[in-house]
N, CA, C and O atoms as a Tripos MOL2 file, in Angstrom:
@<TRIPOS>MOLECULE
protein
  272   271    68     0     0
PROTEIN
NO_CHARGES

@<TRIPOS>ATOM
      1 N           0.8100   -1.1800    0.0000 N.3       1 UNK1
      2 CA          0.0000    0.0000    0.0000 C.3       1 UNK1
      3 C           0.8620    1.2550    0.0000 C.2       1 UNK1
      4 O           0.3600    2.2020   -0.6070 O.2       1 UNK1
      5 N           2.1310    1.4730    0.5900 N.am      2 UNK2
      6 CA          2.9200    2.5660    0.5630 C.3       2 UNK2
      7 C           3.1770    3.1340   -0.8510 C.2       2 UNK2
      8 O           3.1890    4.3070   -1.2260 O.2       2 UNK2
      9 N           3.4320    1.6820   -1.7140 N.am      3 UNK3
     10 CA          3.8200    1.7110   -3.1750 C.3       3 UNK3
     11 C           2.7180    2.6400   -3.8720 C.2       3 UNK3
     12 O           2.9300    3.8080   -4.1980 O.2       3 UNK3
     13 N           1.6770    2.0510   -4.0290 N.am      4 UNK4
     14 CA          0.5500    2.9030   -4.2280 C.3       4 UNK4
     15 C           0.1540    4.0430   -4.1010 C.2       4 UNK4
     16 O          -0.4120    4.6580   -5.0050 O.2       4 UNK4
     17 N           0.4710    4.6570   -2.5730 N.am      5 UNK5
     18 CA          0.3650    5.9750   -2.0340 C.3       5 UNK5
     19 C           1.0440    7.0650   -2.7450 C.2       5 UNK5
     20 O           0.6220    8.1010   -3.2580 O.2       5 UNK5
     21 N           2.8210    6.2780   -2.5750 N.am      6 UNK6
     22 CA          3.3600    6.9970   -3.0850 C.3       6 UNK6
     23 C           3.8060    7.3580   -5.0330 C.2       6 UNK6
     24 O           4.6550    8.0480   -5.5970 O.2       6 UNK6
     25 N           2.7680    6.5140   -5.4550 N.am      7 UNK7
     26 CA          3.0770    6.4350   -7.1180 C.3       7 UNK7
     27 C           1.8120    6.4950   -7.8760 C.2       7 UNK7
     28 O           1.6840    6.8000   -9.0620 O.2       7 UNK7
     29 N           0.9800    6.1950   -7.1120 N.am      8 UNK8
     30 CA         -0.8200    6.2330   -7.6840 C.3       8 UNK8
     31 C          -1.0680    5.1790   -8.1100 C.2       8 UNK8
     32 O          -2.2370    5.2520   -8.4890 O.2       8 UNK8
     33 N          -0.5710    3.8930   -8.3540 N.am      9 UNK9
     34 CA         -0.5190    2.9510   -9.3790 C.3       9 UNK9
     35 C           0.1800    1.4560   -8.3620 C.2       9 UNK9
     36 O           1.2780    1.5410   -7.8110 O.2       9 UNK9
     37 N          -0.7000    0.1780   -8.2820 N.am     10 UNK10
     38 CA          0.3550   -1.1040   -8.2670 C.3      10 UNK10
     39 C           0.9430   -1.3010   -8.7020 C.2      10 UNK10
     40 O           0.6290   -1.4680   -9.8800 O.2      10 UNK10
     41 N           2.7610   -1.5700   -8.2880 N.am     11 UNK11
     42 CA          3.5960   -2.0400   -8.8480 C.3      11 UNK11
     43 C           2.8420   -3.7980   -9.7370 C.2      11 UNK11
     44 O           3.0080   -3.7510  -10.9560 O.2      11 UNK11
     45 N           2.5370   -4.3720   -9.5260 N.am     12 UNK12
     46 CA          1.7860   -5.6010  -11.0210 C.3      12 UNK12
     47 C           1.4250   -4.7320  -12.1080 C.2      12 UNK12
     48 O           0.9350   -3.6030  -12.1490 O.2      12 UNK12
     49 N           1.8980   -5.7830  -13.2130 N.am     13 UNK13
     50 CA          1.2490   -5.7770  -14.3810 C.3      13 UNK13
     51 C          -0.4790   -5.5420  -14.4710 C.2      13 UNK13
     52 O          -1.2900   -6.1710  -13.7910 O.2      13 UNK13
     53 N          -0.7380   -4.7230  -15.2500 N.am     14 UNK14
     54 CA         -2.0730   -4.6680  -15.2600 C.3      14 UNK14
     55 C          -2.9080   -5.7690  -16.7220 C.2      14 UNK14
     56 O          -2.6220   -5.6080  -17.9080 O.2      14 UNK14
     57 N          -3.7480   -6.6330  -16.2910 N.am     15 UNK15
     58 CA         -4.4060   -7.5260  -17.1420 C.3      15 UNK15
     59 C          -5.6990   -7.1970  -17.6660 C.2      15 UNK15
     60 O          -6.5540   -7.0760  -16.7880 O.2      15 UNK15
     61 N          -6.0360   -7.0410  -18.6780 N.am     16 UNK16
     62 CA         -7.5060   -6.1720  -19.0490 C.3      16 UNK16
     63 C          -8.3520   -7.4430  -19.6370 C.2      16 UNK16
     64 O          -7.8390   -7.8870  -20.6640 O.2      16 UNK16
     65 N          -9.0450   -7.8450  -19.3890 N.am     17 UNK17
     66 CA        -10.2250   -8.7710  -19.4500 C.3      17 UNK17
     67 C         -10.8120   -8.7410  -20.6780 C.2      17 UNK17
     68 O         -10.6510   -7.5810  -21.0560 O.2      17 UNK17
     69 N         -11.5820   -9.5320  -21.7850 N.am     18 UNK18
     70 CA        -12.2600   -9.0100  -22.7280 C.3      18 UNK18
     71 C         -13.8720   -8.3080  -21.7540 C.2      18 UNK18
     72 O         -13.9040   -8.2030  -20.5280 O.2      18 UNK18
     73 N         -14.8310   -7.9940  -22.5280 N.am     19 UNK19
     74 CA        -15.9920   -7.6680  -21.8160 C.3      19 UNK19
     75 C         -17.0880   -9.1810  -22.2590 C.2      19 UNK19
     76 O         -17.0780   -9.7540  -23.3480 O.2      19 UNK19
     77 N         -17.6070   -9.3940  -21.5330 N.am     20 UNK20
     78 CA        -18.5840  -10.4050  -22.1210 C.3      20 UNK20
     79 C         -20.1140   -9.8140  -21.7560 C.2      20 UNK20
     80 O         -20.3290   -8.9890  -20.8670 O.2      20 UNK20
     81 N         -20.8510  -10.2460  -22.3910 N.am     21 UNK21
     82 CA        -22.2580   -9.3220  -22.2530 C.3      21 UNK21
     83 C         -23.1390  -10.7050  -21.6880 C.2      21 UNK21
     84 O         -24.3670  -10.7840  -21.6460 O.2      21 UNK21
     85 N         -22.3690  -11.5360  -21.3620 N.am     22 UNK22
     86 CA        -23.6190  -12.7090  -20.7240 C.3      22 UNK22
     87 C         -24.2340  -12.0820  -19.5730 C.2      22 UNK22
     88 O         -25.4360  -12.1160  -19.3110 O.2      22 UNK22
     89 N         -23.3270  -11.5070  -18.9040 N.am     23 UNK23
     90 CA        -24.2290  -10.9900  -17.6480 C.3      23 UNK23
     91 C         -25.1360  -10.2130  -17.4250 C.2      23 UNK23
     92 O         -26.0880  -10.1630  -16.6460 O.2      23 UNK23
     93 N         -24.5210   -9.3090  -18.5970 N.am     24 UNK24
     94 CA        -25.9600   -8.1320  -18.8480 C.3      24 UNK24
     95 C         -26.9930   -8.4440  -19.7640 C.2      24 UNK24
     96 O         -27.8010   -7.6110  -20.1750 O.2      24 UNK24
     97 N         -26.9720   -9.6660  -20.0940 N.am     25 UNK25
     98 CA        -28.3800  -10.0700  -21.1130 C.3      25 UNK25
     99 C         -28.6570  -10.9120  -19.7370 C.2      25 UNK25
    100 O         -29.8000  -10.6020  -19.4010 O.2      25 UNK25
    101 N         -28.3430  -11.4480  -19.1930 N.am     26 UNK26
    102 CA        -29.1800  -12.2480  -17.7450 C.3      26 UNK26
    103 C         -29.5430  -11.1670  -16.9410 C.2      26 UNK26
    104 O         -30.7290  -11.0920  -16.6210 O.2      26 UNK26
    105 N         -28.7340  -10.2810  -16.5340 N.am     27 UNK27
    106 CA        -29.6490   -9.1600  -15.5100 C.3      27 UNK27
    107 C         -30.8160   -8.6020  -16.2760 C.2      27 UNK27
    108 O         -31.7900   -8.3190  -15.5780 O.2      27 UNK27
    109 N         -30.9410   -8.3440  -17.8190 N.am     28 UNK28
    110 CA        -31.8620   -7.5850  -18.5620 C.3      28 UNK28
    111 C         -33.1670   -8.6870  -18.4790 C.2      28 UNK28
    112 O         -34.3390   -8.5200  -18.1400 O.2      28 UNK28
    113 N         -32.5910   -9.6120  -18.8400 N.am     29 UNK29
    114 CA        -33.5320  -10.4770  -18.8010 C.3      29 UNK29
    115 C         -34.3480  -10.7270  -17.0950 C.2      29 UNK29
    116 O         -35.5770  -10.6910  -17.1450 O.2      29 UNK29
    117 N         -33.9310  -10.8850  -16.1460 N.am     30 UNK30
    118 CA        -34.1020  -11.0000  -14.9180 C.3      30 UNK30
    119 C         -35.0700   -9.7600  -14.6000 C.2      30 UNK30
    120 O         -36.2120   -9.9440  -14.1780 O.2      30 UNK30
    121 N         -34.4260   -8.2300  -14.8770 N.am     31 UNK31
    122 CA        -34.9920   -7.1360  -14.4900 C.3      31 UNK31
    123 C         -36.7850   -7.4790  -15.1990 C.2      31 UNK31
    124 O         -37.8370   -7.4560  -14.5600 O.2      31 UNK31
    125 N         -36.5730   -7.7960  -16.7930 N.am     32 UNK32
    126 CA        -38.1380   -8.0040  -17.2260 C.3      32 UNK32
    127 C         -39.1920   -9.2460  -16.5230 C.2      32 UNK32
    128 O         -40.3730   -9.2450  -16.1750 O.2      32 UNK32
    129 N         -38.2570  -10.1230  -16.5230 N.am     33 UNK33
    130 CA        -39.3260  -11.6300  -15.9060 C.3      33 UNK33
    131 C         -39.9300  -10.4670  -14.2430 C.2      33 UNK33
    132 O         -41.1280  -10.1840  -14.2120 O.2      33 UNK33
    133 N         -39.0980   -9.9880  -13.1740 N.am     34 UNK34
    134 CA        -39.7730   -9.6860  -12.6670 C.3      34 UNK34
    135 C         -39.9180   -8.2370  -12.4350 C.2      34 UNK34
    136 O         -40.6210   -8.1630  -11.4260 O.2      34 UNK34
    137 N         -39.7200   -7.4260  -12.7050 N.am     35 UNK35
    138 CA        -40.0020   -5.8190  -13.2270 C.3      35 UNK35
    139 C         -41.6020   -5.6680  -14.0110 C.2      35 UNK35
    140 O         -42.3810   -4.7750  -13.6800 O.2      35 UNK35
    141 N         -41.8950   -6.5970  -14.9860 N.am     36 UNK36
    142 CA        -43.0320   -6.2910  -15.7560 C.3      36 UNK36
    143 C         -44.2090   -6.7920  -14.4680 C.2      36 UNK36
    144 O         -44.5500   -5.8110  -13.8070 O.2      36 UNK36
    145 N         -44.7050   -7.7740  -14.1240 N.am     37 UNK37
    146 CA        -45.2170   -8.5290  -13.3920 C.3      37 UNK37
    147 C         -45.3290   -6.6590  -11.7410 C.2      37 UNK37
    148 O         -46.2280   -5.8390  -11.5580 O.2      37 UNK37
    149 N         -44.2860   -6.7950  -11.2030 N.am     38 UNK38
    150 CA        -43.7520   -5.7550  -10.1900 C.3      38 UNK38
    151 C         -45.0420   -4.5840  -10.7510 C.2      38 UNK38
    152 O         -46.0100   -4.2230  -10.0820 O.2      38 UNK38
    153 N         -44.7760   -4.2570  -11.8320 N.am     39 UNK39
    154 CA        -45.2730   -2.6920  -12.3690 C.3      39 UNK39
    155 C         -46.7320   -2.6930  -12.4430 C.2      39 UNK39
    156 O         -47.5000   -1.7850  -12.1270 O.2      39 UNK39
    157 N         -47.1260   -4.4200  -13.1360 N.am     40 UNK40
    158 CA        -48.6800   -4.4210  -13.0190 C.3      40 UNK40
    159 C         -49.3480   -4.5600  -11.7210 C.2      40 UNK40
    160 O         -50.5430   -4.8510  -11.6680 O.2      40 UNK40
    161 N         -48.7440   -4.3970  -10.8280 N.am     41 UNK41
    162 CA        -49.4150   -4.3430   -9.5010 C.3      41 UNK41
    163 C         -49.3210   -2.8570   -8.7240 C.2      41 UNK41
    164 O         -50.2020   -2.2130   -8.1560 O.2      41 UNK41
    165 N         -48.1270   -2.6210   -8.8940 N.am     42 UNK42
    166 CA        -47.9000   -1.2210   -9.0050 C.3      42 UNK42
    167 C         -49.1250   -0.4160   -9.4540 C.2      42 UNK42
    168 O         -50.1750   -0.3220   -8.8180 O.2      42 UNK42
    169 N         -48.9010    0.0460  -10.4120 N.am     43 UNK43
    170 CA        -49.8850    0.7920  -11.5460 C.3      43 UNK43
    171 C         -51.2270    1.4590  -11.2730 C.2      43 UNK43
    172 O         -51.5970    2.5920  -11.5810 O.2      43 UNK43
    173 N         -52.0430    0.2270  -10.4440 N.am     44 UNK44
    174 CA        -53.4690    0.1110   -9.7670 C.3      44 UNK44
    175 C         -53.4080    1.0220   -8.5460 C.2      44 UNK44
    176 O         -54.2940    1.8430   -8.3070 O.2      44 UNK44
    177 N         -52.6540    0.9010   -8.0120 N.am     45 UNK45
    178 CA        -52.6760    1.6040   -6.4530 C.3      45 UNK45
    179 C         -51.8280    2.6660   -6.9670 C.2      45 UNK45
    180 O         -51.5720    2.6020   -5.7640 O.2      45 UNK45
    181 N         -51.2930    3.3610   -7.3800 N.am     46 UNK46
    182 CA        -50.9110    4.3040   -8.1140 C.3      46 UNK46
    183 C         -51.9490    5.5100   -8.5570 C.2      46 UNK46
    184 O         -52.0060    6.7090   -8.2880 O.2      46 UNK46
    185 N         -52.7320    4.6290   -9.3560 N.am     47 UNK47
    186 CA        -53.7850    5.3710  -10.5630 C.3      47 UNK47
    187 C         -54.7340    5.3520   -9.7340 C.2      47 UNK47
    188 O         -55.6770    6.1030   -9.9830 O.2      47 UNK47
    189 N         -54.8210    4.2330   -8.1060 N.am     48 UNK48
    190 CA        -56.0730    4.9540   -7.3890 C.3      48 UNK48
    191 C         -56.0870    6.3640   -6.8570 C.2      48 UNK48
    192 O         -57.1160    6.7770   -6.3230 O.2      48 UNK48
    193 N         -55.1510    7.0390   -6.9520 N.am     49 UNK49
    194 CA        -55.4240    8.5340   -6.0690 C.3      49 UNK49
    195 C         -55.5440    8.7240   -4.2510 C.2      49 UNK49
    196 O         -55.6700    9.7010   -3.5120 O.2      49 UNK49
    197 N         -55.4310    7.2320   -4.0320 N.am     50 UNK50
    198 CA        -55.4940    6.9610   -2.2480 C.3      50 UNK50
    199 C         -53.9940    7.3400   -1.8220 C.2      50 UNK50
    200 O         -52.9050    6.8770   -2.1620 O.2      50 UNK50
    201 N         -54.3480    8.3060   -0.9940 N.am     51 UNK51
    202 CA        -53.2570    9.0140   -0.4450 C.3      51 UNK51
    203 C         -52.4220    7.4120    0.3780 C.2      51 UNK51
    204 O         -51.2770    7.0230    0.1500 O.2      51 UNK51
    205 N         -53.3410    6.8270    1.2360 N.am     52 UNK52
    206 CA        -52.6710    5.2180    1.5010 C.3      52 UNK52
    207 C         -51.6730    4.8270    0.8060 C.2      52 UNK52
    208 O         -50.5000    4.5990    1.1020 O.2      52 UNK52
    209 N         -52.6660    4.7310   -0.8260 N.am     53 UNK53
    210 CA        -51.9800    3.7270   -1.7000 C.3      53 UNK53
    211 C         -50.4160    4.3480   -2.0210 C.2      53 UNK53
    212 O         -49.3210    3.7850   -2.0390 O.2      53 UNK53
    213 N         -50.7450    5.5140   -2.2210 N.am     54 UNK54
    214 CA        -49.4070    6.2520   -2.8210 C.3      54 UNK54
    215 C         -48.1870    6.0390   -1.6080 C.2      54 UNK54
    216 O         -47.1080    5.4540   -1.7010 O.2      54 UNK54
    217 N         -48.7460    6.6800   -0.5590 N.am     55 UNK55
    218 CA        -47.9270    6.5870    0.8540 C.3      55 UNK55
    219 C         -47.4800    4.6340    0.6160 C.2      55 UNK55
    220 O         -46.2970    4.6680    0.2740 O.2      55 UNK55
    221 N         -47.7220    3.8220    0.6410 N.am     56 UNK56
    222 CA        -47.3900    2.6640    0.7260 C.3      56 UNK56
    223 C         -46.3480    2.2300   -0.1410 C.2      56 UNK56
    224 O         -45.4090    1.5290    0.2340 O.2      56 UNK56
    225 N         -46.5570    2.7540   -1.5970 N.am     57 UNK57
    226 CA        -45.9030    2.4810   -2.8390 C.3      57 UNK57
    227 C         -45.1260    3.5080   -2.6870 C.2      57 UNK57
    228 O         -44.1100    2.9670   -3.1230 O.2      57 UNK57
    229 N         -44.7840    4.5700   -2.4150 N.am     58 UNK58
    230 CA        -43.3540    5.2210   -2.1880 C.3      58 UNK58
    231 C         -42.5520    4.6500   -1.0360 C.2      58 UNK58
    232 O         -41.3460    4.4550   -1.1860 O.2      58 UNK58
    233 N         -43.3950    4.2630    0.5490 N.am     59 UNK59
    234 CA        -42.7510    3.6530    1.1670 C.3      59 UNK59
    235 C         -41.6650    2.5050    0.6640 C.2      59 UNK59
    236 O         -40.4960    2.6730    1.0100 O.2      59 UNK59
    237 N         -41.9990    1.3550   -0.1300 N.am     60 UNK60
    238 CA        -41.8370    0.1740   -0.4130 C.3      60 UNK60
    239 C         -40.7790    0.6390   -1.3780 C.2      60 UNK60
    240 O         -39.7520    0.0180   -1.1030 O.2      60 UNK60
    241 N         -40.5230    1.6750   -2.6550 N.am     61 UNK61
    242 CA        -39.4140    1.6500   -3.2640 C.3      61 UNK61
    243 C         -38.5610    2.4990   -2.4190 C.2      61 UNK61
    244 O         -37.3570    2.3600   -2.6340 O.2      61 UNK61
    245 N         -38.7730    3.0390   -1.8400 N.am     62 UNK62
    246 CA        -37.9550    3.6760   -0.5860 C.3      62 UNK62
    247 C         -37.2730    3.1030    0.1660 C.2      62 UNK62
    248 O         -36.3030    3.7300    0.5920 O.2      62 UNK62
    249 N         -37.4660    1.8060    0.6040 N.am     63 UNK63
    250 CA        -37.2340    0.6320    0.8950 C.3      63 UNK63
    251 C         -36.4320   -0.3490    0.2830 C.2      63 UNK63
    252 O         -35.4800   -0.9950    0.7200 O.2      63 UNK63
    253 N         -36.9840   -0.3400   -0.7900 N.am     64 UNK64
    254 CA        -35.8630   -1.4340   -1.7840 C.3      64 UNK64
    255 C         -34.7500   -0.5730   -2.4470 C.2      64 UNK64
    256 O         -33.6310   -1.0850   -2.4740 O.2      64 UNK64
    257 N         -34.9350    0.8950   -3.0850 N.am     65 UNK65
    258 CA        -33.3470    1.7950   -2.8610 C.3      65 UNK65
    259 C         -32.6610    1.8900   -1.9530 C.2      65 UNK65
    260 O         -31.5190    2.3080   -2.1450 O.2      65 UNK65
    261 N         -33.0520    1.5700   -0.7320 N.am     66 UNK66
    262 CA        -32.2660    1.6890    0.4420 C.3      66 UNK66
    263 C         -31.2750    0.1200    0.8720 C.2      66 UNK66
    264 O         -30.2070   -0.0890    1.4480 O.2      66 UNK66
    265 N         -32.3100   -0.7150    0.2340 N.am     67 UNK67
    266 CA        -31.8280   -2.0010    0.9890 C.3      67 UNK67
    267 C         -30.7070   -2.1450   -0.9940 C.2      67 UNK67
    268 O         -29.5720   -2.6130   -1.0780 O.2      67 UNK67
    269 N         -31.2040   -1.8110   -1.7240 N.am     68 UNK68
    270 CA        -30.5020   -2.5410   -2.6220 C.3      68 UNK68
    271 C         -29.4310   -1.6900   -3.2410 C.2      68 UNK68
    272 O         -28.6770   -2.1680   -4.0890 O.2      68 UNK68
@<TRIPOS>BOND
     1     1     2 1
     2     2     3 1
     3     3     4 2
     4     3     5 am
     5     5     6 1
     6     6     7 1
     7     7     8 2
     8     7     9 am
     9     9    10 1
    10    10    11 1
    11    11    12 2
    12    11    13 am
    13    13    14 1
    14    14    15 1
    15    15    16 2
    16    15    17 am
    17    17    18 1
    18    18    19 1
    19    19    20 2
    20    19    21 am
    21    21    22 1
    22    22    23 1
    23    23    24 2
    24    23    25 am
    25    25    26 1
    26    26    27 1
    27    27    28 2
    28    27    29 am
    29    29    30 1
    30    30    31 1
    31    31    32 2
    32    31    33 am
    33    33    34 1
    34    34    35 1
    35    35    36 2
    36    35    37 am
    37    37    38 1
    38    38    39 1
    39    39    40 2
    40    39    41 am
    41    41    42 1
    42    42    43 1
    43    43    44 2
    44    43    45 am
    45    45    46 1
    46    46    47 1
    47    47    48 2
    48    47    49 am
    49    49    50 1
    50    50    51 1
    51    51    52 2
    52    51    53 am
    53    53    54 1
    54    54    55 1
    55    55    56 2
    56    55    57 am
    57    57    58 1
    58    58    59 1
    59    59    60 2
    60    59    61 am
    61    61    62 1
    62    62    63 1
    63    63    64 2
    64    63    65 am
    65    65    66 1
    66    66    67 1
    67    67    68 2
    68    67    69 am
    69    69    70 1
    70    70    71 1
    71    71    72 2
    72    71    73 am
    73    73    74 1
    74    74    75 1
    75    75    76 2
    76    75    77 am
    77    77    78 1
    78    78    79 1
    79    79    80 2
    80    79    81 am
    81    81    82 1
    82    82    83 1
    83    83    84 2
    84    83    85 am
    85    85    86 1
    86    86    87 1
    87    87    88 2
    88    87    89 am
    89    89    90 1
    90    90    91 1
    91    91    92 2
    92    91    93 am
    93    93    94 1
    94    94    95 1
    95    95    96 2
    96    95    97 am
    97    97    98 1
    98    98    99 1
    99    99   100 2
   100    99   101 am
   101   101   102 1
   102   102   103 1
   103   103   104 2
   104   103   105 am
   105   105   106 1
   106   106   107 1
   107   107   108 2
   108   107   109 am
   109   109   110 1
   110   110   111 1
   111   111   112 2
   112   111   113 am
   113   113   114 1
   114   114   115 1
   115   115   116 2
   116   115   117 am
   117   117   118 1
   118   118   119 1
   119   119   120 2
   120   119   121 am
   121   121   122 1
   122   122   123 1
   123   123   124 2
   124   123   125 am
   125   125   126 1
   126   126   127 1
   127   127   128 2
   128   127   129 am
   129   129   130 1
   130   130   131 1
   131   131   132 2
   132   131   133 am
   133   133   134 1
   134   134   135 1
   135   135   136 2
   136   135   137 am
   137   137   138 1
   138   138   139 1
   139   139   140 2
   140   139   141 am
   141   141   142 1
   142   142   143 1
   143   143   144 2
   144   143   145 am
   145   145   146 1
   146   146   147 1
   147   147   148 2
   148   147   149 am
   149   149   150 1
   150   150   151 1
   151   151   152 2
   152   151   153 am
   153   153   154 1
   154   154   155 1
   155   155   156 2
   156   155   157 am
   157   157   158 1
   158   158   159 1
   159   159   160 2
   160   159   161 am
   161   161   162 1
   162   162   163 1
   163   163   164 2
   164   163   165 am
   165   165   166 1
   166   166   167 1
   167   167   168 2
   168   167   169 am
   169   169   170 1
   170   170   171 1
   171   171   172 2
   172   171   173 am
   173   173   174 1
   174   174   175 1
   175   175   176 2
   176   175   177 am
   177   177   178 1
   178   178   179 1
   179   179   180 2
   180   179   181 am
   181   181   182 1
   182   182   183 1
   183   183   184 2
   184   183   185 am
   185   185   186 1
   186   186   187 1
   187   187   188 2
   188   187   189 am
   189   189   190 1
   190   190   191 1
   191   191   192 2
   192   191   193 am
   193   193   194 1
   194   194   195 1
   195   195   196 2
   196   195   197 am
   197   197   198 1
   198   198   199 1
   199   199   200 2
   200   199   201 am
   201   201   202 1
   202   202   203 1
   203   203   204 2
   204   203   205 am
   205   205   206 1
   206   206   207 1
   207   207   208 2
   208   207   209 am
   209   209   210 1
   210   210   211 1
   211   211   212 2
   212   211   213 am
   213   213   214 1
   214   214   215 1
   215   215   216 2
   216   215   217 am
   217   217   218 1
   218   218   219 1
   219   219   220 2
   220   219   221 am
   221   221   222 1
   222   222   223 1
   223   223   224 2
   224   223   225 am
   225   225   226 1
   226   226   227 1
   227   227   228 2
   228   227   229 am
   229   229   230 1
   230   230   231 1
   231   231   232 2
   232   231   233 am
   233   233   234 1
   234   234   235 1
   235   235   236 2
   236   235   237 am
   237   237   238 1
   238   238   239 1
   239   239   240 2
   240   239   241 am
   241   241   242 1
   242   242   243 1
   243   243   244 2
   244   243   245 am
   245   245   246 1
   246   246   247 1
   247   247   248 2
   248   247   249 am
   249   249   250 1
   250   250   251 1
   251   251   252 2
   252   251   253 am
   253   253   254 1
   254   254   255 1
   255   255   256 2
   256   255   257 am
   257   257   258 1
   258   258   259 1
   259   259   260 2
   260   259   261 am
   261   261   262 1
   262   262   263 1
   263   263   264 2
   264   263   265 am
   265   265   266 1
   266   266   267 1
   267   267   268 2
   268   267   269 am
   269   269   270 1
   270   270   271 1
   271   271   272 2
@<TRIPOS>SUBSTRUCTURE
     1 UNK1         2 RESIDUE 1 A UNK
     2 UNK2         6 RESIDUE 1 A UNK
     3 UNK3        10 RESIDUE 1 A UNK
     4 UNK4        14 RESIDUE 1 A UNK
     5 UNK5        18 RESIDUE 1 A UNK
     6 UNK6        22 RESIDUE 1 A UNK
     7 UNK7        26 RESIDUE 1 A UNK
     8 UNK8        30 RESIDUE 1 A UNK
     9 UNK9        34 RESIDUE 1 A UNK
    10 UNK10       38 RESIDUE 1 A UNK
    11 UNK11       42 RESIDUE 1 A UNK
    12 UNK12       46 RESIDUE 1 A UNK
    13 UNK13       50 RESIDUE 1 A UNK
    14 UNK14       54 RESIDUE 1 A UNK
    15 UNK15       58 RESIDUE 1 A UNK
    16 UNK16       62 RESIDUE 1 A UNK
    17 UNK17       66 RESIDUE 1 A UNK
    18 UNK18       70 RESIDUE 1 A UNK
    19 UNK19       74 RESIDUE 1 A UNK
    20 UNK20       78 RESIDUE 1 A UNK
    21 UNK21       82 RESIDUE 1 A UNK
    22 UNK22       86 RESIDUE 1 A UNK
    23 UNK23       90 RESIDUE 1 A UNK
    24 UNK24       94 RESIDUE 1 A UNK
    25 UNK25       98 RESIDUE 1 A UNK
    26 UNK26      102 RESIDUE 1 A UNK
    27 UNK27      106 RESIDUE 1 A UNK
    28 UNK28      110 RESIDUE 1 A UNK
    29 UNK29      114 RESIDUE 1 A UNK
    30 UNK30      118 RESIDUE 1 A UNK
    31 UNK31      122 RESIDUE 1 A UNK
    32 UNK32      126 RESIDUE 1 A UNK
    33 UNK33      130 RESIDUE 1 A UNK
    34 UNK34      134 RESIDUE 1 A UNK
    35 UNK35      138 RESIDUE 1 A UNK
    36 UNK36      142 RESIDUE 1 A UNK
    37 UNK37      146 RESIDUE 1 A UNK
    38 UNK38      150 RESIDUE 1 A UNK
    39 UNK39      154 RESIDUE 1 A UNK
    40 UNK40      158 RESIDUE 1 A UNK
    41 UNK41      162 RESIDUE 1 A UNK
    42 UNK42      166 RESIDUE 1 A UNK
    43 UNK43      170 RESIDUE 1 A UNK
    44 UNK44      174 RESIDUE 1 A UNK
    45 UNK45      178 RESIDUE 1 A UNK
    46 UNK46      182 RESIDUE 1 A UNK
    47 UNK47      186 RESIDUE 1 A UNK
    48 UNK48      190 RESIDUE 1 A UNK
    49 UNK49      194 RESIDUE 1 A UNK
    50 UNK50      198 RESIDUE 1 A UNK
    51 UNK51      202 RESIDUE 1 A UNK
    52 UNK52      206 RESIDUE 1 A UNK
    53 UNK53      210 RESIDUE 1 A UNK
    54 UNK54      214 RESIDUE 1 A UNK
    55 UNK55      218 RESIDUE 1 A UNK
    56 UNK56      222 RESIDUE 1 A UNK
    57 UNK57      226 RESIDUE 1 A UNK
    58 UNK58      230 RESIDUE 1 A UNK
    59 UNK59      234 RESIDUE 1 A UNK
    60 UNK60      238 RESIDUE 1 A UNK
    61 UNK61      242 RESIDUE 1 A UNK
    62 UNK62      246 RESIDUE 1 A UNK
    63 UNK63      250 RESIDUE 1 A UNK
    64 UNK64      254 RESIDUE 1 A UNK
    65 UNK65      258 RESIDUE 1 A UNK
    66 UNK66      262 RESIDUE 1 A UNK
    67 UNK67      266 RESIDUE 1 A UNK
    68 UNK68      270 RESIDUE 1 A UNK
């Protein structure tokens, strides 16, 4: 760590990876299987205008930005 401090940089060789996109077609895919499903439940208590409903559904993503 001194090395670092004092040079900005690890003394190792640096190794650059190709990029592979498997992961981001599985998270994309993941976000839709349950994101679409998520939104149609959403939506209803939303578009009711119940101060509840709204208060509940901001609670809850308030909640999952926090935890995630």
């Amino acid at each position: 760590m001194s090395y670092f401090f004092a040079h900005g940089v690890f003394p190792a060789e640096q190794v650059d990876y190709p990029r592979g996109y498997r992961n981001l077609i599985i998270t994309c895919l993941w976000n839709l299987l349950l994101g679409v499903p998520l939104l149609h439940y959403i939506i209803p208590f939303v578009a009711s205008g119940s101060m509840v409903s709204l208060a509940v559904v901001a609670v809850t993503l308030l909640a999952g930005n926090i935890i995630g």
